[in-house]
Legacy VTK file of the C-alpha trace (Angstrom):
# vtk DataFile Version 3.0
C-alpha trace
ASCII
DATASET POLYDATA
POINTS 169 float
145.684 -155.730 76.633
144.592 -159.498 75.886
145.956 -162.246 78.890
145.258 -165.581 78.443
143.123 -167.677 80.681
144.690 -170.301 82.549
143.042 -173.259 80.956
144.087 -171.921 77.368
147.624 -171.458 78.591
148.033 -175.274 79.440
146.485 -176.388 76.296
149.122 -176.931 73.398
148.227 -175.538 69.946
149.160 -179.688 69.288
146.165 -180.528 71.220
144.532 -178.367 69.568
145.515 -178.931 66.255
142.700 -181.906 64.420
145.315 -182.359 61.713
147.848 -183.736 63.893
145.419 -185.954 65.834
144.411 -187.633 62.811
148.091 -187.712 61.365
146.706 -185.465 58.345
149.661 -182.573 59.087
151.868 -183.538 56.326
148.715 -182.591 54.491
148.150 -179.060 55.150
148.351 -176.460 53.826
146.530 -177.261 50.802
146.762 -175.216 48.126
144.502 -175.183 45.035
146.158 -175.820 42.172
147.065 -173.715 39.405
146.638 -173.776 36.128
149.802 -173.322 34.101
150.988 -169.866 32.648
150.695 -168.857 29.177
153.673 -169.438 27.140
153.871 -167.029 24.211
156.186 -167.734 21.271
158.169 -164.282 20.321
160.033 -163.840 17.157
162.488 -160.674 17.329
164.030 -158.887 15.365
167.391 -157.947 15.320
167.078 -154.914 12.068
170.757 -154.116 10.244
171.341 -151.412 8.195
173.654 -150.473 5.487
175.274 -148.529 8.164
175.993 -150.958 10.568
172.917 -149.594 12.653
170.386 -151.281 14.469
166.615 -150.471 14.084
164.986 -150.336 18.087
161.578 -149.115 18.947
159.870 -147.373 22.293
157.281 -149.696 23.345
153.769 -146.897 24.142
153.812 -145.578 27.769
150.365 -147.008 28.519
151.028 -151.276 29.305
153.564 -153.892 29.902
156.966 -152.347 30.266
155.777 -148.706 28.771
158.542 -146.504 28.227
161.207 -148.745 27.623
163.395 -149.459 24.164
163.284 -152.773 22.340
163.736 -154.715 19.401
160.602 -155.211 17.381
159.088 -158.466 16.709
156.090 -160.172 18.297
153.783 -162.992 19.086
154.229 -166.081 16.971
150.412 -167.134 15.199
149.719 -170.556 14.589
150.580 -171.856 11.862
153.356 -168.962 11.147
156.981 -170.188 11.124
158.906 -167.588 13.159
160.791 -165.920 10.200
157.146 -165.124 8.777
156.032 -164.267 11.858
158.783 -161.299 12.060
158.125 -160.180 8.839
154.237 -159.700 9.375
155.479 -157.760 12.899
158.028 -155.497 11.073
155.466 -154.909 8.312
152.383 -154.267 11.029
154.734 -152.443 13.968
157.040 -150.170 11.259
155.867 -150.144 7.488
158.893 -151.835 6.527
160.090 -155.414 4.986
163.003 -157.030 5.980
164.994 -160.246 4.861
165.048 -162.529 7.955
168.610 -163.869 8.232
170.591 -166.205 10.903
169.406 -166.745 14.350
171.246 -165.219 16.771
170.054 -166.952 20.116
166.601 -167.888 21.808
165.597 -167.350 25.234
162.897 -167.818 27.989
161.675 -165.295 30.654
158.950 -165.141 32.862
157.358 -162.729 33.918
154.102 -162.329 36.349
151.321 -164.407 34.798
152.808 -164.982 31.408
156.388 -166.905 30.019
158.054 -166.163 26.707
160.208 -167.269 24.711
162.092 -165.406 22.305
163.646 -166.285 18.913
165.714 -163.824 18.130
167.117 -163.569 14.365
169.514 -161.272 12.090
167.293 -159.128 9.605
168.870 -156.429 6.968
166.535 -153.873 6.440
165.229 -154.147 2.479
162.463 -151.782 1.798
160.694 -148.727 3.134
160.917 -145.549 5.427
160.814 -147.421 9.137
157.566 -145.447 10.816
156.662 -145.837 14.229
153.445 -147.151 13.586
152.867 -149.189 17.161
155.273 -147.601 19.076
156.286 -144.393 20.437
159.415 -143.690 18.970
161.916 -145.649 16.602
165.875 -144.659 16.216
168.646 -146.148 14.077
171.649 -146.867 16.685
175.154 -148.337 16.971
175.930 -151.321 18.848
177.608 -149.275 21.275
174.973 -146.765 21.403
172.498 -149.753 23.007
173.707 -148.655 26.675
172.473 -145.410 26.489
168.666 -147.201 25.788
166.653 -148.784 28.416
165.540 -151.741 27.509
163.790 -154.922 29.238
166.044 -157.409 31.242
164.949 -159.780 28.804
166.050 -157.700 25.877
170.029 -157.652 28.050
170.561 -161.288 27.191
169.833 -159.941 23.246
172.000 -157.113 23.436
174.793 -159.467 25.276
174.518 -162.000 22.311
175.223 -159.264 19.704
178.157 -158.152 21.581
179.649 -161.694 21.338
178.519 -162.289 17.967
180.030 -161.659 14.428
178.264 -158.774 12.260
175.554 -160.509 10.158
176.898 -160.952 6.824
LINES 1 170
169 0 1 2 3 4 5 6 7 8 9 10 11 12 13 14 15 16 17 18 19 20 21 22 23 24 25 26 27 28 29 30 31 32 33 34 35 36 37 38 39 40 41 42 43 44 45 46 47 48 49 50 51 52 53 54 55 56 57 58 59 60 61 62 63 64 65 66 67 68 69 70 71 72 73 74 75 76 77 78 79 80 81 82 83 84 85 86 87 88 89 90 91 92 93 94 95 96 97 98 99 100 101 102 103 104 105 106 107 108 109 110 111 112 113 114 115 116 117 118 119 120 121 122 123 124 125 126 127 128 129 130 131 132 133 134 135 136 137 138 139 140 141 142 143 144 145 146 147 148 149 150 151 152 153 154 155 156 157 158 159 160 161 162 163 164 165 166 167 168
């Protein structure tokens, strides 16, 4: 069991402390400083069918957020707008092409060392078998039929938006 001495118990950790004798405590801590996270532009898709359906896709098991159901899209290139940027990622992540139609909201998250934002927009699917070419799985779903997906909290602000929104035209 440790007991103090009894010349450290009448010394105050104030006396002891050099930052307060030189009036530097307001000081301290110091903390390095960071440098700022990456912020990644995301366009997202939002895929309609004739059917009324919407086209989500299993991101792979193995990374960020493995397992869980989203809409596809991804990371905007310079000097890509964001409605070329979705078609290259619907092209690249399902084998399919798309006309990009109305936005339908954008938001920011953060997550652990990186923010996003996401620009999420309308698309009717055009052309193609969709193939689940960097993903796990892909399905063809109703609005209603979202719940029964998980998906990112990100992707919950998305799914609220459609619920408020007007079927794309």
């Amino acid at each position: 069991m440790y007991t103090q001495t009894p010349k450290l118990r009448s010394l105050s950790l104030v006396t002891l402390c050099q930052a307060h004798q030189h009036q530097l405590q307001h000081l301290l801590p110091m903390t390095e400083p960071r440098a700022p996270l990456p912020h990644k532009q995301i366009g997202v898709a939002v895929i309609w069918n004739d059917h009324n359906q919407i086209l989500i896709d299993k991101r792979p098991q193995a990374g960020l957020l493995g397992g869980l159901w989203e809409f596809p899209g991804g990371k905007v290139e310079p000097p890509e707008s964001v409605r070329d940027c979705i078609c290259r990622e619907v092209t690249e992540e399902l084998g399919i092409k798309v006309a990009v139609g109305d936005h339908l909201i954008t938001l920011d998250h953060a997550y652990t060392h990186f923010k996003v934002t996401l620009i999420v927009h309308h698309c009717h699917h055009i052309e193609g078998e969709p193939q689940a070419l960097a993903c796990d799985e892909i399905r063809w779903v109703t609005l209603a039929e979202l719940d029964d997906y998980p998906f990112p909290k990100a992707n919950q602000q998305i799914i609220s938006a459609l619920r408020s929104a007007a079927l794309p035209t």
